[in-house]
Steps between C-alpha positions, in 0.01 A plus 500: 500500500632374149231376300545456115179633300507140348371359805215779486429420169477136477199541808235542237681386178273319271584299182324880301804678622749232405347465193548959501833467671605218227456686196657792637820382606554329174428853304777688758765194480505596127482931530745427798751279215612821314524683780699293691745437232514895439550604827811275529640581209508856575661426830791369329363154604453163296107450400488169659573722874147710451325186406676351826341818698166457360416162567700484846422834661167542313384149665640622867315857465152329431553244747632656769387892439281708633286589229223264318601638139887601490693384221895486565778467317791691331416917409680786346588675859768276567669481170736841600614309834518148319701646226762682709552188746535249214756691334678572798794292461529403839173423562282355197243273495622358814480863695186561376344157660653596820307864484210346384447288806630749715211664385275258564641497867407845521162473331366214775597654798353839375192340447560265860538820650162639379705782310320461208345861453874647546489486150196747437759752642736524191402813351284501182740769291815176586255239374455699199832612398704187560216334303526721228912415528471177476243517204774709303804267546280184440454724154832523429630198566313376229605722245757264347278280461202710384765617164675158475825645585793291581750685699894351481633449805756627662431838379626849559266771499591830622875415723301206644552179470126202465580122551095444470184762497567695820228512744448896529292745288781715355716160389191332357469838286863497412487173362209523294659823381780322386324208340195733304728333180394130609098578525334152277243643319258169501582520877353878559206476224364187748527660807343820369194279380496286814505827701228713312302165531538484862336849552246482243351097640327598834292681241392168330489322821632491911423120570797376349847760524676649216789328591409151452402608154746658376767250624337212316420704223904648496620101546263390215582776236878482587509104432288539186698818355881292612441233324309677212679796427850448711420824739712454843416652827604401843338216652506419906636134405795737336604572871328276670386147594168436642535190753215263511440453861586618859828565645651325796411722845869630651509738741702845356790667719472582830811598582589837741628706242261369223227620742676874614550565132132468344297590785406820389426335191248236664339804688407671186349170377316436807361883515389444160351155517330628815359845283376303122407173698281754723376720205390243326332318802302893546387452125401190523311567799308784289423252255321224678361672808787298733749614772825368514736414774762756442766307825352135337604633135853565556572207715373310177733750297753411773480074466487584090843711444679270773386203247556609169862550487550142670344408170684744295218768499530878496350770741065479528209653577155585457444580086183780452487404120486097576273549796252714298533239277432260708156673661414590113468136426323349822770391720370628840705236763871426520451197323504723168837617578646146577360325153673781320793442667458080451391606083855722506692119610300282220541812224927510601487127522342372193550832261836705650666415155268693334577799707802518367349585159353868573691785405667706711384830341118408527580412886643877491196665366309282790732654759488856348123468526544365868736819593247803329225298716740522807582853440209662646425794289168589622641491870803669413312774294283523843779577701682750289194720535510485873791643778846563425604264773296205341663602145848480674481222679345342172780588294772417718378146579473462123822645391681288761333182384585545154876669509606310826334244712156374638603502839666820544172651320244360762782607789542819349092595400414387866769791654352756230158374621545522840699836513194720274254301745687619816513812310139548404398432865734820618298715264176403618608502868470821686495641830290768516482755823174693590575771825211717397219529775304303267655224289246341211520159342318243285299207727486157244186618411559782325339725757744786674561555822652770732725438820549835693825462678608674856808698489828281533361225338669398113332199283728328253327283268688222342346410134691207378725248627753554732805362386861511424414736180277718674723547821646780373149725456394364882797689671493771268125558627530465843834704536294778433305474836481874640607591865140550589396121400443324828347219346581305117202279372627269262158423304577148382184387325611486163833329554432118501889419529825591619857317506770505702646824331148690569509347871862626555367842375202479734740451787738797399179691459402415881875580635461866307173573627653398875776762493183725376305367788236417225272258559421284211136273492474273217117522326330211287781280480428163316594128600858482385649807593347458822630130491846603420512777793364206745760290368821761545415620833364870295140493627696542857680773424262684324225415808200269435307774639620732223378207234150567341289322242304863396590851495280604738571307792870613402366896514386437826835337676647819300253735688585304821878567466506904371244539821236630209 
């Protein structure tokens, strides 16, 4: 049954914890301001849309999530999908709204459906490597504005013609290549600073980010070195306006085609809403000594990314760095998360014109910072030391996501995924056949033991599952039944499933062994293979009396039928 963690919270909430839970949602609303801004901003979004996210979806993830801790709002994975929709002339801003809460759709009844630990089965190596890809074109989307260039559009680079920055790798690249002449020298020597500042404050302290810092610090210097010394550098008020309240709800398109044409795009935001929101609920967890409600969380994330974009919001989920934040400074209810979101409204509404005064290439260096942090090095490095199929799958999912699309890269990783899996169970499955008088094998504990067998008799052991992959090896092995065998034990103990594939080879396997008039007795078979021969009418045809839980009660209905 739906239950919000705010309910479970405010049992025992005391006027302490508020007190806790007060002071900490006031220190994330202001971390969460830069971010927020960022994060739309490099999703080809106005500022004023992350803020939007932040205080709508942040307030419905607290309030209605799963989790007593989880900060929401806007985050670097869904910049590459954002981007690419909003630039998408025929969808835009009003395409992406329709994904979003498509999304959302498909977050609540995931989590309505108790689905919620689906998502523990995306592999690690896809995690990392579209991760990594997004980390890497967060980066260089913000090279522009990182060197102050200022590209002239429409430009022709290389037989191809740019209207505005183009939203793949290769044509950011081949615009900055073609505007390296425009780089503002004032512009790089302050991101540089802010940058090399961002790494080097966690050493001087973690309570309050690097970002906050060096944003005020950036705005501060800029305004004091303008109207001192004349130096120019782009400003977010250059491009943008910062509105001072709220929009208007309005539902976004809902239209047939609207909602054919960017449903693969809201499945990749619901898949990873469901993963970070998760992730970060798993962290938390580790944190605090709590356990979230993985089905409550994402019908939370659900009721959050169907609200934002009636509001004008972007994509959200559950943010690691905010969260930790949060925990870090006391919050431990989802009251924290809900006063950062209400301290997000009264900083838009009573300073949003200052906003516009921070530079664009001190926002950069925040963003750069935010994509190294994203990239995963340490994991990555992991990985590369491990199997060849982990390294490919890694690298494919990454290329993909950088050179081509989010979606096809989690589509594409999962097939590369699941074919070395179905691939690594062949080579461990084997069917191994013992017609000596005396066949020898390991018991589970450790110890050896002997089984003499009569003359006629042939044991098969099946190590592994029997399945589509391993079909193959299972006829193989019993095709090579002599004319003497009267009777073909298929020792089962060590195969814990089969599918319909290994069924259908089970039944060819009893039709063979009929024109052979070969008995076959099944030994030590578990609960679902026996489940699935109950269920297909097998057990029958095979003989219940020729069905045995042990090898030796199968060496005796042998014995019985070769007259030894």
């Amino acid at each position: 049954m739906y239950k919000p963690e705010l309910l479970n919270s405010l049992k025992s909430y005391s006027g302490k914890q508020f007190l806790t839970d007060f002071i900490a949602g006031i220190i994330v609303g202001i971390v969460a301001l830069p971010l927020s801004i960022a994060f739309a901003i490099a999703s080809g979004c106005s500022p004023e849309t992350g803020l939007y996210t932040a205080i709508i979806a942040g307030f419905c993830i607290a309030a209605f999530g799963g989790t007593r801790v989880q900060i929401g709002g806007p985050t670097g994975a869904f910049t590459v999908i954002i981007y690419a929709i909003v630039n998408n002339p025929q969808l835009g801003i009003t395409g992406l709204a329709t994904a979003t809460v498509l999304a959302g759709i498909m977050l609540i009844l995931l989590g309505a459906f108790k689905m919620g630990g689906l998502v523990k089965f995306i592999p690690y190596t896809i995690v990392v490597g579209f991760t990594a890809g997004i980390a890497v074109t967060i980066a260089s989307g913000q090279i522009g504005d990182f060197f102050g260039m200022s590209p002239n559009f429409p430009m022709n680079v290389l037989g191809k013609e740019y209207l505005k920055m183009p939203g793949t790798f290769a044509g950011k690249i081949s615009v900055y290549a073609a505007s390296i002449g425009t780089i503002n020298p004032y512009s790089m020597c302050m991101a540089i600073i802010s940058l090399v500042a961002l790494f080097l404050w966690p050493k001087v302290t973690k309570k309050i980010p690097g970002s906050l810092i060096v944003i005020i610090a950036a705005t501060v210097i800029h305004v004091i070195l303008n109207k001192s010394f004349g130096f120019e550098t782009v400003l977010i008020g250059d491009r943008y306006k910062i509105p001072s309240g709220l929009p208007t709800p309005a539902l976004p398109s809902l239209s047939l085609s609207t909602i054919q044409t960017v449903f693969p795009t809201a499945v990749s935001i619901a898949v990873l809403a469901a993963i970070e929101s998760l992730l970060s609920a798993v962290v938390a967890d580790g944190m605090i000594g709590t356990k979230h409600d993985s089905n409550n969380e994402l019908i939370g994330q659900g009721i959050a990314n169907v609200l934002s974009p009636l509001f004008g919001g972007l994509p959200a989920t559950g943010a690691i760095a905010r969260t930790a934040t949060n925990i870090n400074n006391g919050g431990r209810t989802p009251v924290a998360g809900m006063i950062h979101a209400v301290v997000l409204l009264l900083i838009m509404v009573c300073f949003g014109k200052y906003v516009e005064y921070i530079p664009m290439a001190a926002l950069a260096a925040v963003l750069i910072q935010v994509a190294w942090n994203m990239a995963g090095i340490p994991a990555i490095r992991a990985l590369i030391k491990g199997q060849k199929s982990d390294i490919t799958v890694l690298t494919v999912t990454f290329l993909i996501t950088v050179f081509v699309d989010l979606t096809y890269a989690i589509g594409v990783g999962l097939i590369f995924a699941a074919f070395f899996f179905i691939k690594k169970m062949i080579d461990l499955s084997e069917v191994q056949s013992g017609n000596r008088t005396v066949v020898t094998g390991i018991l589970g504990d450790g110890s050896t033991e002997q089984i003499e067998l009569p003359k006629g008799v042939l044991v098969y052991e099946v190590d592994g599952s029997l399945f589509f992959g391993t079909v193959r090896k299972f006829e193989y092995a019993t095709e090579r039944a002599g004319s003497d065998c009267k009777v073909l034990i298929l020792r089962m103990r060590n195969t814990i499933y089969i599918d319909a594939g290994g069924l259908r080879a089970l039944e060819q396997c009893k039709q063979a062994c009929d024109r052979k008039g070969i008995t076959i007795i099944l030994s030590g078979i578990h609960t679902q293979p026996y489940m699935l021969c109950e269920k297909t009418g097998m057990a029958d045809k095979i003989g219940r009396e020729n069905i045995f839980d042990n090898i030796n009660a199968a060496l005796e209905r042998a014995k019985a039928i070769v007259g030894a």
